[in-house]
C-alpha positions in Angstrom: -22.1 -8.6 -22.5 -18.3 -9.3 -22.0 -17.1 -12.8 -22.4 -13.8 -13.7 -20.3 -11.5 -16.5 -20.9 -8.6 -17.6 -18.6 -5.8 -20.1 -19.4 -2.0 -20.8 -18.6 0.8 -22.8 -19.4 3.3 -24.8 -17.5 6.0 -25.2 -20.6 9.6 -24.0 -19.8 10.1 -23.0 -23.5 8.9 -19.2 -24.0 7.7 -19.5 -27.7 5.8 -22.8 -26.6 4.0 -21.3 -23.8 2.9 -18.2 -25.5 1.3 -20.8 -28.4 -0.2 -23.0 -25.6 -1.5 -19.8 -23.7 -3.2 -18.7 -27.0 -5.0 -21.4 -27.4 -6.3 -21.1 -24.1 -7.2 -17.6 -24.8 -9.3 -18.0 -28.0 -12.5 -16.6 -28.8 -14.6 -14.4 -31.3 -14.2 -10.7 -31.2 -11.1 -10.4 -28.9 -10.7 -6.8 -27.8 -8.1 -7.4 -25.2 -5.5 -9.6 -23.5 -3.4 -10.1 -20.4 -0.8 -12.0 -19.4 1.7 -11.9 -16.6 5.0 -14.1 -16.7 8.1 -14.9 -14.3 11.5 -14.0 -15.7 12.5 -17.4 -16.4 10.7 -16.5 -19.6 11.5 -14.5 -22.6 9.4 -11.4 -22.3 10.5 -10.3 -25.8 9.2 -13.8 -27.4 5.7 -13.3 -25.2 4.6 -9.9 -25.7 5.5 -10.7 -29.5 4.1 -13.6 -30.1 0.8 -13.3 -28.2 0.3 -10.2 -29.9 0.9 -11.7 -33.5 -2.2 -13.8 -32.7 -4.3 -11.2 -31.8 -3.7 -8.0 -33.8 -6.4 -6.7 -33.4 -6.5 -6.6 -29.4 -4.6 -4.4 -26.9 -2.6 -7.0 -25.7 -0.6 -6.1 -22.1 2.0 -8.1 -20.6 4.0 -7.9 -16.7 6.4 -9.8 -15.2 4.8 -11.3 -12.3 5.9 -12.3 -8.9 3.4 -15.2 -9.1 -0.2 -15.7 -10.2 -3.8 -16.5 -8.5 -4.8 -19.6 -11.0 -8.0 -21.6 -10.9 -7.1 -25.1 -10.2 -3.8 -24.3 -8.5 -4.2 -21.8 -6.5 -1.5 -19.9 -5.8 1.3 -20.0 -8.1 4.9 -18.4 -9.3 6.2 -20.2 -12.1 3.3 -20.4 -14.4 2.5 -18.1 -17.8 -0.9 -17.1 -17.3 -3.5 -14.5 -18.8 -6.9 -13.9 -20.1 -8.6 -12.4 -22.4 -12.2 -9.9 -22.9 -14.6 -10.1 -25.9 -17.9 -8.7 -27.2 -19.5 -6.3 -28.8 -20.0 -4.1 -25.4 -16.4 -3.0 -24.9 -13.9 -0.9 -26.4 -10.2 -0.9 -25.6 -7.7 1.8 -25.8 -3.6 1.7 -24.7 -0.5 3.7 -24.1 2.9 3.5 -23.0 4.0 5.8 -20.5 7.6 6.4 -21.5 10.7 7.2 -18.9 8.4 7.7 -16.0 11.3 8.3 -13.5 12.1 11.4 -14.9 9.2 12.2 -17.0 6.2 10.7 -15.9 4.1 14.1 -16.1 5.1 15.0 -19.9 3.0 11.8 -20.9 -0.5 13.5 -20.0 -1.0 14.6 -23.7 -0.7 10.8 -24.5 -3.0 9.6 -21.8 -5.8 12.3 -22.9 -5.3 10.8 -26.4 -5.5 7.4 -25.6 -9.1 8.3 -24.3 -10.1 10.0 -27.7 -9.0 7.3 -29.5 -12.6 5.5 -28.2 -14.3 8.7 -27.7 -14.5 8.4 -23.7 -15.4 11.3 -21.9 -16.5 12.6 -18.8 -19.7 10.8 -19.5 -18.4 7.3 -20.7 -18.8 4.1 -18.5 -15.5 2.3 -17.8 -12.1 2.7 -15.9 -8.6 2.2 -16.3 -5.8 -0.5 -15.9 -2.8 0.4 -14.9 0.7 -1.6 -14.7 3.8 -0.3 -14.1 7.6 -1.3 -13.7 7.6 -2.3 -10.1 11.9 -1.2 -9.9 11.0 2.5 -11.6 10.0 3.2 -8.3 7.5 5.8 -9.6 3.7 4.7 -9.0 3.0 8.0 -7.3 4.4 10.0 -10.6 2.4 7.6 -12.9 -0.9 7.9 -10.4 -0.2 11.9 -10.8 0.6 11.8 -14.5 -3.1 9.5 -14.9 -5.4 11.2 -12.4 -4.3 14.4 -14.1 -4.7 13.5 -17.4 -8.1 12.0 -17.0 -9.7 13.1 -13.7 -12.6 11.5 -11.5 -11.9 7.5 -13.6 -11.1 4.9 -11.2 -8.3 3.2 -11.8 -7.0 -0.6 -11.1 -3.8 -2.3 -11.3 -0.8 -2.7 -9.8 3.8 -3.1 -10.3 5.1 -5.9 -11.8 6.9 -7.9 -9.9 10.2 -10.6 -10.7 9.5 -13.1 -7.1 11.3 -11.0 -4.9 14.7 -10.6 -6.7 14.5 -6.9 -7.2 16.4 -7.8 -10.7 14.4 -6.7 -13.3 10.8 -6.1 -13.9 8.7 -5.2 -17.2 5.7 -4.3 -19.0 4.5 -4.5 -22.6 1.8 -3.5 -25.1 1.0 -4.6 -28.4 4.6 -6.2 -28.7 6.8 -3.7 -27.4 8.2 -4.5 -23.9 9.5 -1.6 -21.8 11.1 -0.8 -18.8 11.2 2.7 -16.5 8.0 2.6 -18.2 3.6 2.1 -17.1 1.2 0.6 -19.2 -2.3 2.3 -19.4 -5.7 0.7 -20.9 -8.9 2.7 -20.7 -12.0 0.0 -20.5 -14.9 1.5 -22.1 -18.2 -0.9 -21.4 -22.0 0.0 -20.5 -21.8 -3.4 -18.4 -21.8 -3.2 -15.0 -18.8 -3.4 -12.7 -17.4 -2.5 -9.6 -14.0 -1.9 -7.8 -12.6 -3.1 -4.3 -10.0 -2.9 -2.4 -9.7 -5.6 0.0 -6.9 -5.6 2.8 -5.6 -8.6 4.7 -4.1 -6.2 7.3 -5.4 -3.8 9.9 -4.6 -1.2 12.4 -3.2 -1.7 15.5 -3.7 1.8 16.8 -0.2 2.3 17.4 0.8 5.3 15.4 4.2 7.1 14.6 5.1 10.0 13.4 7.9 10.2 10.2 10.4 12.3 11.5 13.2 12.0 9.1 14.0 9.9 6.0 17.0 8.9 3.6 15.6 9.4 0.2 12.0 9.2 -1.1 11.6 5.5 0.5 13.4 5.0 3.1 11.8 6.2 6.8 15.2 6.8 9.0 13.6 8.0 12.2 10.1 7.0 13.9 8.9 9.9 16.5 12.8 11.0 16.5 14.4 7.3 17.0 15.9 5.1 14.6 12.7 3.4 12.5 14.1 -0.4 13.2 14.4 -0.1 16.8 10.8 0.9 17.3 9.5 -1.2 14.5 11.8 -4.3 16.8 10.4 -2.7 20.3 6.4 -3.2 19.0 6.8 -6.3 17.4 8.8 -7.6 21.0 11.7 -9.0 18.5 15.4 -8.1 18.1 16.0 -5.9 14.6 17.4 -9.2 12.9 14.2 -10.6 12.9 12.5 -7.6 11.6 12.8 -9.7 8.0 11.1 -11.9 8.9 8.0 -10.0 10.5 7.4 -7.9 7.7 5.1 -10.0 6.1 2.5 -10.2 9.3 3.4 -6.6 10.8 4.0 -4.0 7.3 3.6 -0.6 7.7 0.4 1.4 7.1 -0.7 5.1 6.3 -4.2 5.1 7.3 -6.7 7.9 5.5 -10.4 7.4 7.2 -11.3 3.8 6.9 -8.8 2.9 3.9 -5.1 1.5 5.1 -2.4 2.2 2.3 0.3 -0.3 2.7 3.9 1.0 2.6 5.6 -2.6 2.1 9.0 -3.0 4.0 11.7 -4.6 2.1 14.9 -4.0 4.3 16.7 -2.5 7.2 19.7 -0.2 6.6 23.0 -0.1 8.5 22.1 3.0 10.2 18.8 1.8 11.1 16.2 3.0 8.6 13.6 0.8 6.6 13.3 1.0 3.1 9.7 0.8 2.0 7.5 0.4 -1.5 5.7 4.1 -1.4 7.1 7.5 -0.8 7.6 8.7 2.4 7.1 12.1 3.5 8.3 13.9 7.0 5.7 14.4 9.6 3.3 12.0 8.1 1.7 9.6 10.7 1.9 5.7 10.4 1.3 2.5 12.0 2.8 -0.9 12.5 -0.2 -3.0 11.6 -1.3 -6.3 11.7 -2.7 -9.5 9.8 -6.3 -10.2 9.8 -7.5 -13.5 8.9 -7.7 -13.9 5.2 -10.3 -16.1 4.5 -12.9 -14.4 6.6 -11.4 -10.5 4.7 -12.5 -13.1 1.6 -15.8 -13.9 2.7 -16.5 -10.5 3.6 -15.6 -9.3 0.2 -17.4 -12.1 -1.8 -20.5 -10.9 0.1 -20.3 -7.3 -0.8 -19.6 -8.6 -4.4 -22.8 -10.5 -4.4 -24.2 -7.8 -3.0 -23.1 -5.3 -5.6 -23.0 -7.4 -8.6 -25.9 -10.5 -8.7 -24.6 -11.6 -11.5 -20.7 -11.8 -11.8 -19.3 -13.4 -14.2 -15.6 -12.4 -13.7 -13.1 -10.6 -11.4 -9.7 -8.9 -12.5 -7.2 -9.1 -9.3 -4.2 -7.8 -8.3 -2.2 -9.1 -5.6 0.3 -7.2 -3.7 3.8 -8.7 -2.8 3.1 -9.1 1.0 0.0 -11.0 0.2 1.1 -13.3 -2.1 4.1 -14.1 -0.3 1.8 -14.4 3.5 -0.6 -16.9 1.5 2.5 -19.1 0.4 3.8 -19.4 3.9 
């Protein structure tokens, strides 16, 4: 059985937090810890001082664009984490190092971070994932990973800094990092299961990518500039565009799984830059928000239907999501 406990603090100071994080986070046979902070803390004094209380964890660290906490709810200037215990687990990490450039040339680390707890092709578990949200390199770290160590499924997400586009990072054991992903492989006979929930759905109305400024910016949709069609669905001039991001982001849709490609901006020549790599010729749609608490029900019933007995979930939030649910 794996034990999970949760905790946070609300101290500005960084070294204080950590300490009253920590406490939080206590417990007997401590094989690995989280936390995810906002840059108005030290991430240097965090990932050091967490880890210094448990040595003998893999302790991982993000900044965060905001946290889901029990209690509070949604929340973006909190220090929060948790930790996993018991005998049924076994916890490996790595650093993925310079992944802009050389994400790929990391594999022989990844495979070696799964020898280090002897998991194979037959092991239970699955990996956790975090990378530096500005590297603007998920896909190269998702190659480098599903490469490396084929057929695991893998969770996780970018950290974030609240929308600044500043600076985001990522630590283990100490050492924080930037251009950089953090991999753990969670080795457990427990059961568990992943999901992807999305608040967002199609709206059947599909365009083609006809040309593009870079790896993520779309230029053209079906051969006209991407903000005036994005402006002529949504009925809204390209100002407002902004501002309708959150309820109307764009989608690539494979089967019955929507892959959002989060819109950030509009160019002065009319593009949109988007979170994901965009590729000629691929087809996507404008889509639309769902309603969120019934997409929660739904997916608290196939929990309960997977899992009778849950005793905790790991989440990740994207950006559009946590900033929809604030609104």
């Amino acid at each position: 059985m794996i034990q999970m406990k949760q905790s946070y603090s609300t101290l500005s100071g960084s070294s204080q937090a950590a300490k009253q994080l920590v406490e939080g986070l206590r417990q007997e046979d401590v094989k690995f810890v989280m936390f995810y902070a906002p840059n108005s803390y030290d991430h240097k004094i965090l990932a050091k001082e967490i880890k210094e209380e448990f040595k003998d964890a893999v302790v991982i660290g993000s900044s965060s664009g905001g946290q889901l906490i029990p209690g509070f709810g949604y929340d973006e200037g909190k220090l929060a984490g948790y930790s996993l215990a018991g005998a049924d687990l076994e916890v490996s990490g790595t650093l993925i190092r310079d992944i802009q450039t050389k994400a790929m040339m990391n594999k022989s680390t990844i495979q070696e971070t799964a020898k280090k707890i002897n998991f194979n092709e037959d092991s239970k578990g699955f990996g956790l994932l975090i990378i530096d949200g500005l590297s603007f390199s998920e896909e190269k770290v998702l190659m480098a990973v599903s490469s490396a160590l084929p057929n695991i499924p893998v969770i996780g997400g970018s950290a974030s800094d609240c929308w600044e586009f500043k600076a985001t990072y990522v630590s283990l054991n100490g050492e924080v990092s930037t251009n950089a992903a953090v991999f753990a492989l969670i080795k457990t006979s427990a059961p568990f299961m992943y999901y992807k929930e999305n608040i967002y759905g199609s709206t059947n109305k599909e365009f083609k990518i006809t040309d593009i400024d870079g790896p993520r910016c779309i230029l053209k949709l079906n051969g006209k500039p991407a903000s005036e069609v994005y402006a002529e669905v949504l009925g809204c001039n390209i100002e407002e565009l902004p501002r309708k991001f959150m309820s109307n982001p764009i989608g690539r849709i494979f089967g019955e799984e929507i892959w959002i490609l989060t819109p950030t901006e509009v160019t002065k020549d009319g593009g949109i830059v988007v979170f994901g790599n965009v590729i000629p010729n691929t087809a996507v749609q404008i889509l639309k928000s769902l309603n969120p608490i019934e997409v929660a029900e739904d997916t608290a019933n196939e929990i309960k239907q997977t899992l009778h007995d849950t005793q905790f979930i790991i989440g990740f939030n994207c950006m559009m999501r946590h900033r929809q649910f604030l609104d």
